[in-house]
C-alpha positions as CSV (number, residue, x, y, z in Angstrom):
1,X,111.9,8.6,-102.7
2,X,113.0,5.3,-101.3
3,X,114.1,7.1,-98.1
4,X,110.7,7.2,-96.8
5,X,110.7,3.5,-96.0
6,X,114.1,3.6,-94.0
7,X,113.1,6.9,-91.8
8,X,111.7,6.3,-88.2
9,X,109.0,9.8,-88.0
10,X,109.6,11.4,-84.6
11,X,107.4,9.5,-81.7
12,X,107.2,6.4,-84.2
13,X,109.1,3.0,-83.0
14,X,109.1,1.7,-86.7
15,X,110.2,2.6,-90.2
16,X,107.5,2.3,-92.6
17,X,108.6,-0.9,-94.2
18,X,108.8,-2.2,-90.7
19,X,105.2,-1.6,-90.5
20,X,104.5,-3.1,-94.1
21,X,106.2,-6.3,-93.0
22,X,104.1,-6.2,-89.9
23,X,100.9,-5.4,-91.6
24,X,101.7,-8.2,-94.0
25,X,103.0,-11.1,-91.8
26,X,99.7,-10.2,-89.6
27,X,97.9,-10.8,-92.2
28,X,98.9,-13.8,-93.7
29,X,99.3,-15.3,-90.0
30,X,95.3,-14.8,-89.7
31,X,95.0,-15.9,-93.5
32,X,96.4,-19.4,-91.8
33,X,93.4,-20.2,-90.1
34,X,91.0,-19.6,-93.3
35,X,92.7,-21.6,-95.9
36,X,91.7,-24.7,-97.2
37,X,93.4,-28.4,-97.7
38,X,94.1,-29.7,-100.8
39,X,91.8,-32.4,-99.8
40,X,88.5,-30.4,-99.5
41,X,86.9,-29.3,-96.2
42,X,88.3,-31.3,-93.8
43,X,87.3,-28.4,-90.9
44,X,86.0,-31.5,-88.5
45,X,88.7,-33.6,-89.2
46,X,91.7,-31.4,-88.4
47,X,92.0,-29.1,-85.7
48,X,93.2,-25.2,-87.0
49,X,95.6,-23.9,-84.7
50,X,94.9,-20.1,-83.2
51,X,96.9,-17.3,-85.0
52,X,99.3,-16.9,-82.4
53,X,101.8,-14.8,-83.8
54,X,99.5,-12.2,-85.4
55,X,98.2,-11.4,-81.7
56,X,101.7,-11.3,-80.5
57,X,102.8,-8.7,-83.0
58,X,99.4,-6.6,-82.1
59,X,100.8,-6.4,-78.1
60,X,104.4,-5.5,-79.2
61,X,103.1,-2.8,-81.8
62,X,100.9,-1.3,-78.6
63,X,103.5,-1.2,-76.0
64,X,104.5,-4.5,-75.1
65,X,108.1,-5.3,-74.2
66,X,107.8,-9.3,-75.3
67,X,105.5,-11.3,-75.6
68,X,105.4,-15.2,-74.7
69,X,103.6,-18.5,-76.3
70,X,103.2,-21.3,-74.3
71,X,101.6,-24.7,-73.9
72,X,98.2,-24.1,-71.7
73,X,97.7,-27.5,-71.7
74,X,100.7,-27.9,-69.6
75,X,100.2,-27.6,-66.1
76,X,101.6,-25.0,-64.1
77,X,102.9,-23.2,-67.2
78,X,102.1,-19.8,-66.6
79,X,104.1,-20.0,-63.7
80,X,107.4,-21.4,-65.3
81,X,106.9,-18.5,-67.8
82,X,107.2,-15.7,-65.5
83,X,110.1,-17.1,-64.0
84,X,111.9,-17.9,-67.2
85,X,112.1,-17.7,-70.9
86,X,110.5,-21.1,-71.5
87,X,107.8,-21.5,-75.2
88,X,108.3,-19.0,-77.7
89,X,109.3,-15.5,-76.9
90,X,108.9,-12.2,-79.3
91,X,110.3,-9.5,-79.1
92,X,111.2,-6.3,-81.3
């Protein structure tokens, strides 16, 4: 019955297609970081960015209210992140 994706189960914070989506965009976000270029292995060439998003989801699905993503290279941007909403912010 196509109810059964919609429903949010007692002490549950998601419907279960909410947690397919999840599972799936997790996925594919660490998938990122694996795949090849069209123009062969080009691993020392190009530099594969960290799956960000994928360990942004994991703190929100275990209790997180939001979770930020900011430039470390910056500095003194940890600090302008706790006082405002500056990079990227998630949230559910």
């Amino acid at each position: 019955h196509r109810a059964q994706y919609f429903n949010v189960p007692d002490g549950e914070k998601q419907s279960g297609l909410e947690k397919i989506v999840s599972s799936g965009q997790a996925k594919q976000a660490n998938s990122v970081g694996n795949s090849n270029t069209l123009f062969g292995n080009m691993s020392a060439a190009m530099e594969v960015p960290i799956p960000k998003i994928a360990a942004c989801l994991h703190a929100i699905d275990n209790g997180a209210h939001s979770a930020q993503i900011v430039d470390g290279r910056i500095s003194g941007i940890l600090a302008q992140a706790l006082a405002s909403k500056v990079g990227t912010v998630i949230t559910r």
